[in-house]
N, C-alpha and C positions, 0 to 999 in steps of 0.2 A: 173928350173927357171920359166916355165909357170907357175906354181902351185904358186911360191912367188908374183908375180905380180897379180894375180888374189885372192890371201889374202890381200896384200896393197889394191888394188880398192875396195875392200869389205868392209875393214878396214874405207877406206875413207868415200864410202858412208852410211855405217852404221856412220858415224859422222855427215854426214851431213843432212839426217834424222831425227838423234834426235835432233839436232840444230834446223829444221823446226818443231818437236813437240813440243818441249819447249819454246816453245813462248809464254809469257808474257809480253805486252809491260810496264815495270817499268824503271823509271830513266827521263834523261830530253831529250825533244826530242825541237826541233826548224827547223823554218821554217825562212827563210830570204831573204827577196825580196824587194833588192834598200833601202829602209829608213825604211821599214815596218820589222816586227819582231813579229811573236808567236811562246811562249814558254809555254810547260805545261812538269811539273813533273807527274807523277805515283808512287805510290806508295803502296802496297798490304795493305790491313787494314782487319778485322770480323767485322761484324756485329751479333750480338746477338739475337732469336727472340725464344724465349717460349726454352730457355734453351739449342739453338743449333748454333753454330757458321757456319757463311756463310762467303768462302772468295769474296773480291770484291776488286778491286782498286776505290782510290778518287786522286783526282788527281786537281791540281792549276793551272791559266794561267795567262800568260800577254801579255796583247796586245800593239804594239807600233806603229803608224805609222805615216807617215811621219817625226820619230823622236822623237813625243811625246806618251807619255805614256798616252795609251785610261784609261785600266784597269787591274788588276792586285790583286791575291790572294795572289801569292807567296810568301810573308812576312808569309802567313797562316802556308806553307806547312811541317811544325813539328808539327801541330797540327793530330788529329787524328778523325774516324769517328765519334765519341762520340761530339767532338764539333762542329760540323756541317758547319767548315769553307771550306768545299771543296765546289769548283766549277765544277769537273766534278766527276762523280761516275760509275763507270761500275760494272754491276752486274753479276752471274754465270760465273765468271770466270772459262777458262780451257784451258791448257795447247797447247791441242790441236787445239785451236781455229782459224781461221786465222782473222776473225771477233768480235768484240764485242760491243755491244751497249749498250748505258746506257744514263744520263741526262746529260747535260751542265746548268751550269746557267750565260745566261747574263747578267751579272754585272749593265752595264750601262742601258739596257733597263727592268730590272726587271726580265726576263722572264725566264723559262726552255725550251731549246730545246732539238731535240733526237741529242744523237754526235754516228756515227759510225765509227768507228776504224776497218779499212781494210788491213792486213799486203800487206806488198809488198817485202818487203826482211827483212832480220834479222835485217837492219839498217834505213830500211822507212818505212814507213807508212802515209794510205790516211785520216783523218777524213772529214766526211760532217755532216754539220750541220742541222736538218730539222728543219721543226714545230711539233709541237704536237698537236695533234687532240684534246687539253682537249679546253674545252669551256671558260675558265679563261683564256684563252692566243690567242682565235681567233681576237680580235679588235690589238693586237699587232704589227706593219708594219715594217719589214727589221729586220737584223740582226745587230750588231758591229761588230764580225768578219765578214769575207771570209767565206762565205756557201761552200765551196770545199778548201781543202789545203793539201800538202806532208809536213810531219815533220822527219827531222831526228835525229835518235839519236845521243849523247853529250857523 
């Protein structure tokens, strides 16, 4: 009897294990607080470069607050990397990662920021939004989104 219970616990955490490695955050994830609402899709795409395929997600957002609708890709998000309609893009994806950083592009103020994508469980996650140290984007002031947010998955 000790020898079955101590195979089921095994059993389990070897499931829950691979559930933590395989992590990929694809699909729709949302955040919802009072009148305010962001949502972004992920979705895995290649990239092409001198004849070798790189996976990355691209990924769509919308913003809405107080009700109304700041801005918004999502209408994009059956398009693919080749048409250049994504707003967020994460690059070297891995499985393993609990982390991943890549561009955001704000909409309304023009700009690319860095977005980090921080797991927290297999159903949240943290993004923050930075700046980017490029010089085409230092006269820039504030963001449209929340610089910190939890999204969860849909």
């Amino acid at each position: 009897m000790k020898y079955i219970i101590i195979l089921i616990a095994t059993v389990f955490l070897s499931i829950e294990i691979s559930a933590q490695t395989n992590y990929i955050p694809t699909g729709t994830w949302k955040c919802i607080n009072g009148n305010d609402t962001i949502e972004i899709y992920l979705k895995p795409a290649q990239m092409m470069l001198n004849g070798i395929s790189y996976p990355l997600l691209i990924g769509f957002h919308k913003y809405v607050k107080n009700g109304q609708l700041i801005e918004s890709s999502i209408p994009f998000s059956k398009s693919d990397f080749i048409d250049k309609k994504y707003t967020i893009i994460i690059y070297d994806v891995k499985s393993d990662d609990i982390r991943n950083d890549g561009d955001f592009k704000d909409i309304s103020l023009d700009v690319k920021r860095l977005v980090i994508l921080k797991k927290l469980s297999s159903t949240t996650m943290n993004v923050r939004l930075t700046s980017q140290q490029v010089r085409k984007y230092t006269n820039v002031v504030g963001y449209t989104l929340p610089r910190n947010f939890i999204l969860t998955k849909e």
